[in-house]
Backbone as JSON Lines, residues from 0, in Angstrom:
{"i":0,"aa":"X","n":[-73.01,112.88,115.51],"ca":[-73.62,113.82,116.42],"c":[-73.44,113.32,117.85]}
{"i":1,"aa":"X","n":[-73.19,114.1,119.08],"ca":[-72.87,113.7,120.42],"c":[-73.96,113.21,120.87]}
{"i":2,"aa":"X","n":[-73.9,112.7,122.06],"ca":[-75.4,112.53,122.84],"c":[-75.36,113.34,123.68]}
{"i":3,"aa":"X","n":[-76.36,114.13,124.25],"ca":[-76.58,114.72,125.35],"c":[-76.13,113.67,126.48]}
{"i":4,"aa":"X","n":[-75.6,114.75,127.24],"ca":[-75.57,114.19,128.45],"c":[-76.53,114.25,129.78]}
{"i":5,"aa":"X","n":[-76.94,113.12,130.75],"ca":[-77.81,112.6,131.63],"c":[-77.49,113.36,132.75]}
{"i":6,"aa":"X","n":[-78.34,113.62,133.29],"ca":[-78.06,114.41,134.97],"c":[-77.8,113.12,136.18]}
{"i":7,"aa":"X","n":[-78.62,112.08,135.55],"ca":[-78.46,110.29,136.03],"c":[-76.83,109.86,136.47]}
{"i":8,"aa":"X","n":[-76.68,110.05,137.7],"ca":[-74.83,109.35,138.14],"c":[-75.47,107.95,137.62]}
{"i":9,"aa":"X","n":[-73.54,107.73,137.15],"ca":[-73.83,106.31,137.02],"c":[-72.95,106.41,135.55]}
{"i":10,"aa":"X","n":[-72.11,105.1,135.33],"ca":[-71.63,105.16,134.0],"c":[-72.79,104.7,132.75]}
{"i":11,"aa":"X","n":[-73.69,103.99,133.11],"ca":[-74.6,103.54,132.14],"c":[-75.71,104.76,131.74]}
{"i":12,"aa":"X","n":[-75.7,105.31,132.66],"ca":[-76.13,106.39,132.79],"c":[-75.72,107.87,132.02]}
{"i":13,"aa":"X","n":[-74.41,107.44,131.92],"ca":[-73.82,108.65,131.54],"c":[-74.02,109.56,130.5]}
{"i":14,"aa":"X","n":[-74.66,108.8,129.25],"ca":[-75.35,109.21,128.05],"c":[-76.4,108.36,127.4]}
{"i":15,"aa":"X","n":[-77.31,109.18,127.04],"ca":[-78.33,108.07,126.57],"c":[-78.92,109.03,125.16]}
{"i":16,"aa":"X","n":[-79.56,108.9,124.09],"ca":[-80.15,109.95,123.03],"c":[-81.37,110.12,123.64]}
{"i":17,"aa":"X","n":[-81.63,111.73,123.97],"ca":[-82.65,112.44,124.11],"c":[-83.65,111.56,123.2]}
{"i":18,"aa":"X","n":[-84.84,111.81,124.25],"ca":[-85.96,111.56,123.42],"c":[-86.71,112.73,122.43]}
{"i":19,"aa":"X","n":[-86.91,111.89,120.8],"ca":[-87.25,113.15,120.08],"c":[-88.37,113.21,119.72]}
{"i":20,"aa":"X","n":[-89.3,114.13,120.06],"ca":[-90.54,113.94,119.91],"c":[-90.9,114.35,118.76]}
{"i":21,"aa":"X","n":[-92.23,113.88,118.4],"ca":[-92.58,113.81,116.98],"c":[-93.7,114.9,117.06]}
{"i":22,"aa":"X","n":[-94.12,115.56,115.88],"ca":[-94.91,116.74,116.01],"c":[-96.15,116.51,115.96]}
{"i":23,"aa":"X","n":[-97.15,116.49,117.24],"ca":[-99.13,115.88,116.96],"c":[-98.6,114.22,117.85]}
{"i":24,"aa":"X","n":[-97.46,114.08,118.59],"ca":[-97.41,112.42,118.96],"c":[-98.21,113.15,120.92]}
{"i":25,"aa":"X","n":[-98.7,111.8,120.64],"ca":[-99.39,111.59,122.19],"c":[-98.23,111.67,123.41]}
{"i":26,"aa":"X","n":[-98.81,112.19,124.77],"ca":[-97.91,112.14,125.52],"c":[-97.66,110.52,125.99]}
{"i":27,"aa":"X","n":[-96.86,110.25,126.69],"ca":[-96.43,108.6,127.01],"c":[-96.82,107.86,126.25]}
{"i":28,"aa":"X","n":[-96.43,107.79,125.24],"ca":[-96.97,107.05,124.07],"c":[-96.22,105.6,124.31]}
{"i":29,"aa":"X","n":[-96.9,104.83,123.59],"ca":[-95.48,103.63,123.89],"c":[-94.22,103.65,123.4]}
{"i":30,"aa":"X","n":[-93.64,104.53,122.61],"ca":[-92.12,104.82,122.38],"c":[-91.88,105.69,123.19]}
{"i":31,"aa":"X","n":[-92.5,106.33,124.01],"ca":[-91.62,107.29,124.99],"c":[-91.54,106.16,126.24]}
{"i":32,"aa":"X","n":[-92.91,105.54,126.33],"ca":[-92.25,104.11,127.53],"c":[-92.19,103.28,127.38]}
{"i":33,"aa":"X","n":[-91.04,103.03,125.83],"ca":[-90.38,102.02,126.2],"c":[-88.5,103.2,126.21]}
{"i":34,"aa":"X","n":[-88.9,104.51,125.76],"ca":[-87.59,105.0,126.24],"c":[-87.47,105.14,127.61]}
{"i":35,"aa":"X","n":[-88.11,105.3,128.6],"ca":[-88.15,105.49,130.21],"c":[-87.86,103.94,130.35]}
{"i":36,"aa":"X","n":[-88.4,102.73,129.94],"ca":[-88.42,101.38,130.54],"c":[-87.01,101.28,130.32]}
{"i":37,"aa":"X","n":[-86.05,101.13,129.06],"ca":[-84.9,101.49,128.68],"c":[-83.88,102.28,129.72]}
{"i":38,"aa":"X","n":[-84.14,103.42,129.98],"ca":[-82.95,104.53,131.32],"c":[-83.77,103.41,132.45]}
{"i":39,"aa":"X","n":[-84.73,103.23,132.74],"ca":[-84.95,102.98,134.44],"c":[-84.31,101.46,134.05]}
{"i":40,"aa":"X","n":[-84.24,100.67,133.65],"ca":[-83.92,99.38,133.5],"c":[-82.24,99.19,133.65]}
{"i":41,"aa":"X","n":[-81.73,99.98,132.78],"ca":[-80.18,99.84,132.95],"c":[-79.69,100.93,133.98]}
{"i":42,"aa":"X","n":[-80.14,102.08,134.66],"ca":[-79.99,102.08,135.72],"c":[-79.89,101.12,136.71]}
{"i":43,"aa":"X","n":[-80.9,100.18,137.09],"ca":[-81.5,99.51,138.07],"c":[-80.42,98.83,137.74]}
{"i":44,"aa":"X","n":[-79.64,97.79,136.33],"ca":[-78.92,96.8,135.89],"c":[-77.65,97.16,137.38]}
{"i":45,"aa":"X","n":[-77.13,99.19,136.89],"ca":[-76.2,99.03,137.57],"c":[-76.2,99.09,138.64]}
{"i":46,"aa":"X","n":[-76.82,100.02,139.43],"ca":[-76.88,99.93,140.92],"c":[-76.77,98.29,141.46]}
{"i":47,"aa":"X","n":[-77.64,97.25,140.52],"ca":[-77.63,96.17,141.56],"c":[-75.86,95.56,141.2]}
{"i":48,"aa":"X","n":[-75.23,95.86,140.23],"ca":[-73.78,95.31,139.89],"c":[-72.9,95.73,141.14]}
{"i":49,"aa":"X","n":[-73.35,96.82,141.17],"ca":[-72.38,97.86,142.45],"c":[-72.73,97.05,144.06]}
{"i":50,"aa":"X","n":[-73.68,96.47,144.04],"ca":[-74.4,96.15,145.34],"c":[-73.88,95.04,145.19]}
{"i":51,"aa":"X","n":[-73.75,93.71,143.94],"ca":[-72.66,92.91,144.07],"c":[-70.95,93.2,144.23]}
{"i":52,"aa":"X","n":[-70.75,94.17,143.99],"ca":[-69.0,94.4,143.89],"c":[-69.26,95.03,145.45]}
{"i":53,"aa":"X","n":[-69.88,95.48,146.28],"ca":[-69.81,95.37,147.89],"c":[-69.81,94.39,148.39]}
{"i":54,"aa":"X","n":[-70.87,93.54,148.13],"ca":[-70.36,92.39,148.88],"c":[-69.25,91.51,148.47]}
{"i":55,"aa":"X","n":[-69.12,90.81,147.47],"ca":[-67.51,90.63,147.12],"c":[-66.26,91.42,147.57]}
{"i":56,"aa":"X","n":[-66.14,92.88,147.91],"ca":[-65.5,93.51,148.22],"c":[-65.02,93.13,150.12]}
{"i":57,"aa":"X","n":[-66.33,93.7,150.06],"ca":[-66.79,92.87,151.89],"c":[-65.64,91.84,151.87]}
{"i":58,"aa":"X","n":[-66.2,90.81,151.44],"ca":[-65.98,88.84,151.67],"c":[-64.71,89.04,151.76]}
{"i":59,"aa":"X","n":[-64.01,89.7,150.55],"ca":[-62.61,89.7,150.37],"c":[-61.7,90.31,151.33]}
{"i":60,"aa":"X","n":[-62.07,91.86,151.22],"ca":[-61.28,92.72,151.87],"c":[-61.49,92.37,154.1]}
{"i":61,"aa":"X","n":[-62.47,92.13,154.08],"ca":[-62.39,91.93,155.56],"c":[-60.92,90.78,156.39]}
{"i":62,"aa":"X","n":[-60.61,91.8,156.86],"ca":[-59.45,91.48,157.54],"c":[-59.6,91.65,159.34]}
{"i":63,"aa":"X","n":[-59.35,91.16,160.14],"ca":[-59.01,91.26,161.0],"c":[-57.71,91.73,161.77]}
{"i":64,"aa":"X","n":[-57.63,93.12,161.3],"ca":[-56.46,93.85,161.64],"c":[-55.95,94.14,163.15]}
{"i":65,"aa":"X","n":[-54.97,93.25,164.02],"ca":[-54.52,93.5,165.17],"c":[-54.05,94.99,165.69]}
{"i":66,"aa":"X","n":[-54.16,95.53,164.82],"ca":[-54.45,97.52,165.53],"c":[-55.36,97.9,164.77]}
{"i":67,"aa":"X","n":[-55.73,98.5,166.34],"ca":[-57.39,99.53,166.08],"c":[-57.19,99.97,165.38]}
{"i":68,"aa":"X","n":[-56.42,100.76,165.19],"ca":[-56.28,102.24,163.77],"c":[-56.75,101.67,162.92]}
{"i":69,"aa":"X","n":[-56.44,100.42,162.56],"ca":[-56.69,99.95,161.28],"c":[-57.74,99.25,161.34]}
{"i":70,"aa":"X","n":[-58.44,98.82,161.84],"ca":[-59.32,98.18,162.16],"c":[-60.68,98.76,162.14]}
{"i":71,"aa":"X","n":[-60.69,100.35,162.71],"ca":[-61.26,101.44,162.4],"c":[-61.61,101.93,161.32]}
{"i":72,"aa":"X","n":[-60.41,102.04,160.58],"ca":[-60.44,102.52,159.1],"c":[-61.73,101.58,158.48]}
{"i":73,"aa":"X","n":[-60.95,100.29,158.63],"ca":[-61.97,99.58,157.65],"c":[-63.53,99.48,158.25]}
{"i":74,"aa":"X","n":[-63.32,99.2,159.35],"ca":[-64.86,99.41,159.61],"c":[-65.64,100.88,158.96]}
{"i":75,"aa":"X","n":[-65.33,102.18,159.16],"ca":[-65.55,102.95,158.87],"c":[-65.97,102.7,157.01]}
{"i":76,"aa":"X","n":[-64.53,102.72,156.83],"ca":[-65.1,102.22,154.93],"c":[-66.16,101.45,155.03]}
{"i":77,"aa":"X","n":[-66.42,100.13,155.43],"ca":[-67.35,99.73,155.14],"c":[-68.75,100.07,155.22]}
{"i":78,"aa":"X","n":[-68.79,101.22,156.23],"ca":[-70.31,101.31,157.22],"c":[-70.69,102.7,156.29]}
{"i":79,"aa":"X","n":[-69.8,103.16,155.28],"ca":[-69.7,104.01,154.29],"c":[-70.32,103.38,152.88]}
{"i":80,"aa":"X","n":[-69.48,102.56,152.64],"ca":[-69.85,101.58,152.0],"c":[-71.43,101.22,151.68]}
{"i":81,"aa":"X","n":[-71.85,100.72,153.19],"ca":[-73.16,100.07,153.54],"c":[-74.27,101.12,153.37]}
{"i":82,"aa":"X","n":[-74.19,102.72,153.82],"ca":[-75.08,103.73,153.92],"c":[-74.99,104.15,152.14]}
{"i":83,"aa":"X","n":[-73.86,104.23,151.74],"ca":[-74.65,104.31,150.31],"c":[-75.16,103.33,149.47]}
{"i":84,"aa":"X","n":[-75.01,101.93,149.84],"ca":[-75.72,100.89,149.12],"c":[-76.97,100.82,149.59]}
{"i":85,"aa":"X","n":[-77.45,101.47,151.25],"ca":[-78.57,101.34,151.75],"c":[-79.5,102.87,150.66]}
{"i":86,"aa":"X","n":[-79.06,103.68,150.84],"ca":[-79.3,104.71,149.17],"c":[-79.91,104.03,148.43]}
{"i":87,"aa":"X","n":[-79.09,103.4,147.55],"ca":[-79.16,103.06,146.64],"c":[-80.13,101.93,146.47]}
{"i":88,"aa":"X","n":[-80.5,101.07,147.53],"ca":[-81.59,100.12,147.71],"c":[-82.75,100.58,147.56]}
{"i":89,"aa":"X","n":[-82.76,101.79,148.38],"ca":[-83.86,102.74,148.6],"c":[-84.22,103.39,146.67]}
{"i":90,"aa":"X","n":[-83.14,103.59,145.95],"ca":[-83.5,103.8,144.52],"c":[-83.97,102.95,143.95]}
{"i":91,"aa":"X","n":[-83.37,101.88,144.12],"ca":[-83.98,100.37,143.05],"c":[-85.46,100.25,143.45]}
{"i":92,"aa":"X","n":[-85.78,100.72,144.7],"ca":[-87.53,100.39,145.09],"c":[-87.99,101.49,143.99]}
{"i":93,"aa":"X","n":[-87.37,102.84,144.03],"ca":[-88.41,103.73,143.44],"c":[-88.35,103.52,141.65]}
{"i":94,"aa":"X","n":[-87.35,102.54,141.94],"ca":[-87.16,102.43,139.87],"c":[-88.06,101.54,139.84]}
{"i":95,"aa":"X","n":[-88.32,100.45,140.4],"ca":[-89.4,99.48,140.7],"c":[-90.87,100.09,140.77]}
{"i":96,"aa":"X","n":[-91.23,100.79,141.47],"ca":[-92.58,101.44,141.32],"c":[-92.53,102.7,140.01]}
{"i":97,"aa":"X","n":[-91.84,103.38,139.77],"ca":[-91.44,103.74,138.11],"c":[-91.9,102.38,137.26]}
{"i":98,"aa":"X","n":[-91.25,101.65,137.2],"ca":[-91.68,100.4,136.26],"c":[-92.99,100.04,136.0]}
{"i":99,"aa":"X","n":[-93.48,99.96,137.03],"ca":[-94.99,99.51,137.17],"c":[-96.04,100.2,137.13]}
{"i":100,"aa":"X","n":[-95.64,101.55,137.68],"ca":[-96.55,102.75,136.47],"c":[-96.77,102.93,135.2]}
{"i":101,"aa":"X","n":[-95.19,102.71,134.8],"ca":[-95.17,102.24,133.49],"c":[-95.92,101.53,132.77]}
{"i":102,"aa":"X","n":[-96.15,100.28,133.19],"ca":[-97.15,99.03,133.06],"c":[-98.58,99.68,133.27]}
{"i":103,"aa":"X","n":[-99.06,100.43,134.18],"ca":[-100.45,100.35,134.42],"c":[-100.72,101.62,133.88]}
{"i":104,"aa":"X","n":[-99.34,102.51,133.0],"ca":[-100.33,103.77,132.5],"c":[-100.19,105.06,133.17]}
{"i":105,"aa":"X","n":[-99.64,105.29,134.55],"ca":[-99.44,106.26,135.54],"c":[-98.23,107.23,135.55]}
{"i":106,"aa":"X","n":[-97.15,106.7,134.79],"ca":[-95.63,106.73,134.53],"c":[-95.83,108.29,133.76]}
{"i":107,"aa":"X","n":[-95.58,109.63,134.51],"ca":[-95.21,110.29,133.74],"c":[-96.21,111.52,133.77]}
{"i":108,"aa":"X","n":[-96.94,110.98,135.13],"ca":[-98.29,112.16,135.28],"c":[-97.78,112.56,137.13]}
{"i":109,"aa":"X","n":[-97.89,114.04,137.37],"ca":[-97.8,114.34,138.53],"c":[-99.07,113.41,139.73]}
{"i":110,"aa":"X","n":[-98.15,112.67,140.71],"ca":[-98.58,112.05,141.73],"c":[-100.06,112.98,142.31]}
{"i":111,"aa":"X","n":[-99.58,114.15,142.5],"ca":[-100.44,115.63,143.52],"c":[-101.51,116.34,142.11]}
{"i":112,"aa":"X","n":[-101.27,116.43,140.85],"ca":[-102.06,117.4,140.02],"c":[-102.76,116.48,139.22]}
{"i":113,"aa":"X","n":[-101.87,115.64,138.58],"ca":[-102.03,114.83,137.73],"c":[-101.82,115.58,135.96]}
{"i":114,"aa":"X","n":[-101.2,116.43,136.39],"ca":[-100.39,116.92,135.3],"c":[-99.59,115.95,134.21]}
{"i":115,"aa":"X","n":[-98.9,116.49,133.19],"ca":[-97.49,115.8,132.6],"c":[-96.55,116.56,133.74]}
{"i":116,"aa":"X","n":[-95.77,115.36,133.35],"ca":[-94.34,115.93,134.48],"c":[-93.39,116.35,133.37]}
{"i":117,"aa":"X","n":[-93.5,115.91,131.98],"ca":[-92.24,116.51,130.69],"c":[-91.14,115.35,130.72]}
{"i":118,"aa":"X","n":[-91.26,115.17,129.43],"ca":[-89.91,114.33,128.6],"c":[-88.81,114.85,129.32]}
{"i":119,"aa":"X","n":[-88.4,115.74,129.26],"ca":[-87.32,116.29,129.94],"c":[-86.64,116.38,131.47]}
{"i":120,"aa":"X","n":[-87.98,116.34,132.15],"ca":[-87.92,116.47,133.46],"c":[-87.63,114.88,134.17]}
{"i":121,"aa":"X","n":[-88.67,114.17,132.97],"ca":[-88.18,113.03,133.3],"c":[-86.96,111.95,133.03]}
{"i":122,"aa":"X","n":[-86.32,112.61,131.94],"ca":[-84.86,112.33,131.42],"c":[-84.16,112.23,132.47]}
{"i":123,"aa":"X","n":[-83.84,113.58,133.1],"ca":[-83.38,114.09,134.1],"c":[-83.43,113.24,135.58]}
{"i":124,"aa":"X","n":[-84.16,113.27,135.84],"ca":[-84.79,112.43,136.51],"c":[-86.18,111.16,136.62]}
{"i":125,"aa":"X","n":[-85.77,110.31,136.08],"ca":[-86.82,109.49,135.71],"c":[-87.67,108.42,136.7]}
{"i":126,"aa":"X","n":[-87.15,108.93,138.26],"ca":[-88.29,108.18,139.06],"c":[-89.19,109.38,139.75]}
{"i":127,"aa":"X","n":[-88.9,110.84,139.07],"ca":[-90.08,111.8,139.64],"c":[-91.5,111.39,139.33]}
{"i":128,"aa":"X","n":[-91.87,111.7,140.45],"ca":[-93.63,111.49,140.54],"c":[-94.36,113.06,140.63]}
{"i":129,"aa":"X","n":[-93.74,113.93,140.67],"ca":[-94.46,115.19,140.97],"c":[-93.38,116.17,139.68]}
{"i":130,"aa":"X","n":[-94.86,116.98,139.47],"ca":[-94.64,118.02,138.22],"c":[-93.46,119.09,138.68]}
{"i":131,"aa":"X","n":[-92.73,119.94,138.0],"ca":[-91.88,120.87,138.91],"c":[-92.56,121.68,140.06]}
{"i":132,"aa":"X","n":[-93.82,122.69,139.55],"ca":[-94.46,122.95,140.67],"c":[-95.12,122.32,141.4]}
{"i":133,"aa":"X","n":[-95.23,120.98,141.85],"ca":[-95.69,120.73,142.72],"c":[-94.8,120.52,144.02]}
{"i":134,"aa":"X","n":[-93.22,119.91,143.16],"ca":[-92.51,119.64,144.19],"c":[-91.63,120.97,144.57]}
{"i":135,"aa":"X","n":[-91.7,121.97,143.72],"ca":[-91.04,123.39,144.64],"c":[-92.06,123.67,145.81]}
{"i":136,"aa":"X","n":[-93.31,123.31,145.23],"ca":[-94.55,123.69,146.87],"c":[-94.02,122.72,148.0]}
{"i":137,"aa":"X","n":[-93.79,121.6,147.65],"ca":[-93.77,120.92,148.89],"c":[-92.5,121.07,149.79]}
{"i":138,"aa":"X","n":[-91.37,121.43,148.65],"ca":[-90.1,121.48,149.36],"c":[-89.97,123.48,149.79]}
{"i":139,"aa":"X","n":[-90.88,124.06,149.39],"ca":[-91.48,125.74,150.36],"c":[-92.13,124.85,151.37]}
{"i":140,"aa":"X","n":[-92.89,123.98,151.4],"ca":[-93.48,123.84,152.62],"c":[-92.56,123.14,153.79]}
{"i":141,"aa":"X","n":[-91.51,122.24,153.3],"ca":[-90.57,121.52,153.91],"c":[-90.05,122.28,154.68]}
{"i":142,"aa":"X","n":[-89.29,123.75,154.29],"ca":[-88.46,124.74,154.52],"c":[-89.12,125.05,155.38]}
{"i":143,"aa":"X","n":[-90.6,125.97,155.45],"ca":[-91.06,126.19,156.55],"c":[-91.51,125.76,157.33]}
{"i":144,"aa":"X","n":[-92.08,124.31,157.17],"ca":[-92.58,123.35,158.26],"c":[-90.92,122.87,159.25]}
């Protein structure tokens, strides 16, 4: 049987088996977090691999190219480079506070209602803190603010 596929970029990411819920099982039970500890964990594995293959990349590839053109280029790549690893830093914090909700019990309830946020929703995205309607309100309010 295939695995569904993850909305999660990322090759580790790329497939993982849906979580299958059992019929009368509690919400966040401890097999559903240790399936979230599982996606947020090897996520986090890769982003930080990628954040090593930049800097190695860096160390290596930096050249001091005697024409601008080129010199440009690479700066440019790199400062490209740097804004999506700075991203991506910015993710490892929120997989990090994901984690530790996890731990204290919080992992999986809307931030604003205190709703479930859904197995699914959180598949999908597994460092959401807000239920779907809460965050279509805020991002109507974004739009018009």
């Amino acid at each position: 049987m295939p695995t569904k596929k993850s909305t999660i970029s990322g090759s580790a990411m790329d497939s993982f088996e849906p979580y299958k819920e059992k019929k009368g099982e509690e919400y966040m039970n401890e097999d559903q977090q240790e399936h979230f500890s599982n996606i947020l964990l090897a996520w986090k594995k890769e982003l930080m691999e990628e954040v090593d293959k930049t800097v190695t990349h860096m160390k290596d590839d930096a050249t001091n190219f005697p024409d601008p053109s080129d010199r440009a280029s690479q700066e440019e790549e790199f400062a490209l480079e740097l804004r999506t690893r700075d991203r991506e830093r910015k993710l490892i914090k929120k997989i990090d506070e994901s984690l530790k909700a996890i731990e204290t019990g919080d992992y999986g309830y809307c931030d604003t209602c205190g709703v479930e946020i859904g197995i699914r929703r959180l598949e999908a995205r597994p460092t959401a803190t807000q239920c779907i309607d809460c965050k279509e309100l805020d991002e109507l309010k974004e739009k018009k603010g």
